[in-house]
C-alpha positions, 0 to 999 in steps of 0.5 A, a space after each residue: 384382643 388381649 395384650 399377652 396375644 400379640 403386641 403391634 408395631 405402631 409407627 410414631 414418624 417423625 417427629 416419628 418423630 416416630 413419637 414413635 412407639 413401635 408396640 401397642 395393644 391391639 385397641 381399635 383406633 390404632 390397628 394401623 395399616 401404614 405406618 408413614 400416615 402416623 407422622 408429623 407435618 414437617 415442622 420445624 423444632 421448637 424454638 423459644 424466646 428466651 434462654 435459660 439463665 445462669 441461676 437455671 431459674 425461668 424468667 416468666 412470663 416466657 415466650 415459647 414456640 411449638 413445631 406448628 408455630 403456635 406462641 405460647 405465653 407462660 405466666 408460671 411454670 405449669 402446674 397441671 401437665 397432660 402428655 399423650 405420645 410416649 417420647 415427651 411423657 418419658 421426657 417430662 417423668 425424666 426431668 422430674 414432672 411426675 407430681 404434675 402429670 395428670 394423664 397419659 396416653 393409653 400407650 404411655 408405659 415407662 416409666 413404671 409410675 406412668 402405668 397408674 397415670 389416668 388415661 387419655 386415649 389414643 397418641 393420634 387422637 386423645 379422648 378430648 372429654 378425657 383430656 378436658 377433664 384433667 383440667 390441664 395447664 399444657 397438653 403435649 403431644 409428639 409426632 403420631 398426632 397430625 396437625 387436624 387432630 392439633 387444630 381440633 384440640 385446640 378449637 375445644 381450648 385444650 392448650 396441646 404443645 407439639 414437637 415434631 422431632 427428626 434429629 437426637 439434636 430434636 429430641 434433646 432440644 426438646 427435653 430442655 424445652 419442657 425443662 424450660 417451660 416447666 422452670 426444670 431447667 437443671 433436670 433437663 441439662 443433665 438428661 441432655 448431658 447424659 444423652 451427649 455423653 452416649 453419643 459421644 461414646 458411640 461416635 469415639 468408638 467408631 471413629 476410625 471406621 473407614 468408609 470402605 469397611 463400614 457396615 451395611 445395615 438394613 433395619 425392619 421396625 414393623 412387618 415391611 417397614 423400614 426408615 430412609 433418610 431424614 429420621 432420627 432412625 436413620 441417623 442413629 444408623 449413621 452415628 453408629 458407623 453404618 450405612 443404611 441400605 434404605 436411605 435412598 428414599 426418606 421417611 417410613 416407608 414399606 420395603 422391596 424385598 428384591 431390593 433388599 436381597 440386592 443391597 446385601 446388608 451385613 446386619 440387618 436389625 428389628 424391633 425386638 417383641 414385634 408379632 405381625 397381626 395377620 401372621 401372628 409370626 415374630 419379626 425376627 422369623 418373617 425376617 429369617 424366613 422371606 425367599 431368598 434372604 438366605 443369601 443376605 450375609 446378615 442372615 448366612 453370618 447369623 447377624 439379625 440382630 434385636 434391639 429394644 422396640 420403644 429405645 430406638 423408636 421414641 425420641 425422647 431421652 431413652 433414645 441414646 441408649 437404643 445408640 448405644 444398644 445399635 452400635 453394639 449390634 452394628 460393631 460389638 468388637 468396638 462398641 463394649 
């Protein structure tokens, strides 16, 4: 089915750190069903032998683990870059890597310049004949891919890198990885230092809300999904002020219509572009349009709010700027 007929939500956990890109074509090997399969092993974030310097130059060879474990040995920044999860491919174009990258996945679309990269497959399981082909120094890879797809790459020598972020600490430790790893450091810090400084805007603006008056939010990023506790989504919520209605199970995990009626959000938030595949109805008319979530004040006060899909769900350096666009949903008379 053609992409102009509907888009779909594909659920990167996480790492969903869910690397998470909520939209896809509808391409057989990811017309997923449920969405919390799609997430990572758990793992802790990167972290690396050695520290950047005060020149930003790396010292090679650079020791460095990956969310699995795995210790790599760099000799030389790598000259050959393949990324299939969304998230890292928009990280390593951010820190200037374009040059460098010789392939993406099929869901790898922003920067525009990704578009016109050679495609790799799916984020969950690459092409491997397509991945070898690159003849790539590091594959890297975010949380839609499994720790068996890891190994299976692995046992064909294709040098996959993992990360598995759960926090925007996650996400942006990450992106000074690879900024590391790649001899970029500078580009990496200053990605790094525009992300903290959004961060900081949103957490200044809604300092003074008190506990009593923070806002009930409920956000949908697919047809009955929503985030709990221990995601960056839901942590995002929580920057911004809010109080997620869904945090009192952890991970993706699909919803109790009655339980939301009951929770009585203030606003409820979605994935803007999203259509269900069985329906063919936008998220936001599924939201608007369930029984009894007429009497939800986000729903009667006109609080549905959308925000951009791959901003909030990929955790990579686009993702404070889905903070500052909740924020804004969340408490639009602070956040400006």
């Amino acid at each position: 089915m053609k992409q102009s007929n509907f888009k779909k939500g594909l659920i990167l956990t996480l790492a969903v750190a869910t690397a998470i890109s909520l939209t896809a074509c509808a391409k057989k090997e990811t017309e997923i069903t449920d969405p919390s399969k799609l997430g990572g092993v758990g793992t802790k974030a990167p972290v690396t032998s050695a520290t950047p310097a005060a020149t930003k130059k790396t010292t090679y060879p650079l020791k460095v683990k990956d969310a699995t474990g795995k210790e790599f040995t760099f000799d030389k920044a790598p000259e050959r870059i393949a990324s299939v999860s969304p998230a890292e491919t928009e990280a390593l174009f951010a820190i200037g890597l374009e040059a460098n990258i010789v392939g993406v996945s099929d869901f790898d679309d922003y920067p525009d310049s990704a578009k016109s990269k050679p495609k790799l497959g799916s984020i969950t399981k690459p092409n491997m004949e397509a991945v070898i082909a690159t003849n790539a120094n590091i594959v890297f890879t975010g949380v839609s891919m499994n720790a068996k797809t890891v190994d299976e790459l692995r046992a064909m020598n294709i040098n996959v890198f993992k990360v598995d972020p759960k926090t925007l600490d996650d996400a942006m430790n990450n992106i000074q990885t690879f900024g590391l790893i790649t001899d970029h450091q500078e580009q990496a810090e200053k990605v790094v230092a525009k992300m903290k400084a959004d961060r900081q805007k949103v957490v200044d603006a809604v300092k003074d809300v008190k506990q009593e008056n923070k806002k009930k939010v409920y956000i949908e990023f697919a047809p009955g999904w929503t985030v709990g506790s221990g995601v960056f989504m839901d942590e995002l919520i929580t920057l911004s002020g809010g109080i997620n209605v869904a945090a009192d199970k952890a991970g993706w995990y699909e919803i109790s219509e009655e339980k939301i009626i009951q929770q009585n959000p203030n606003v409820i938030l979605f994935a803007n572009g999203i259509v269900d595949i069985k329906s063919k109805k936008p998220l936001e008319e599924i939201i608007r349009t369930r029984g009894g979530w007429d009497a939800i004040d986000a729903v009667k006060n006109k609080r549905v709010i959308g925000l951009d899909q791959n901003s909030v769900s990929r955790p990579g350096p686009r993702l404070t700027d889905g903070l500052l666009e909740m924020a804004k949903g969340i408490y639009p008379e602070l956040v400006k």
